[in-house]
Legacy VTK file of the C-alpha trace (Angstrom):
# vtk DataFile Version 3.0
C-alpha trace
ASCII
DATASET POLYDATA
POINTS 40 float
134.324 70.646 46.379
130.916 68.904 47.120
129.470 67.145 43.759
126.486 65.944 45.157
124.566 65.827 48.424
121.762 63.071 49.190
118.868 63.079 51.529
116.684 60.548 52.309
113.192 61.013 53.669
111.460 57.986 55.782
107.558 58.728 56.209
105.845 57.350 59.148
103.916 55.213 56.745
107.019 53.816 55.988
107.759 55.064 52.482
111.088 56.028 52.149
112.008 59.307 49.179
115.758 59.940 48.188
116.724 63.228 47.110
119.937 64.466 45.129
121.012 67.949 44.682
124.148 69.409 43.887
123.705 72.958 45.753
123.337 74.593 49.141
120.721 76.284 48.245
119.097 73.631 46.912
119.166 71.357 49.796
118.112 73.620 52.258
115.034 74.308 50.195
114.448 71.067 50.037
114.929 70.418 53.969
112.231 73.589 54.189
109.721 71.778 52.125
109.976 69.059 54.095
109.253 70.592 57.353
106.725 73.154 55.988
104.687 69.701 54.976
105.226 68.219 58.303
104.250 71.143 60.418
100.514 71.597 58.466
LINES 1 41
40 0 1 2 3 4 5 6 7 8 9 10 11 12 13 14 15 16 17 18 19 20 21 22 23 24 25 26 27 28 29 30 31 32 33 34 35 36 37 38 39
C-alpha cells in the first residue's frame, strides 16, 4: 500500500515546490493544476 506520494515542481525561474499527498486522486489533481497553469 502507497503511504505517501511526492512531487516536485521546478519553475523555469528556478523555484523549485514539493508536494505530498497520500491519494490518487489527489495527485492527479494536483498534476492537472499544474498543467492547467502552464498551458494559460
Amino acid at each position: 500500500m502507497i503511504k505517501r506520494i511526492t512531487i516536485s515542481v521546478e519553475e523555469d525561474s528556478g523555484s523549485t515546490m514539493q508536494h505530498t499527498v497520500s491519494t490518487r486522486e489527489e495527485a492527479l489533481a494536483l498534476i492537472d493544476r499544474y498543467f492547467k497553469e502552464e498551458s494559460v
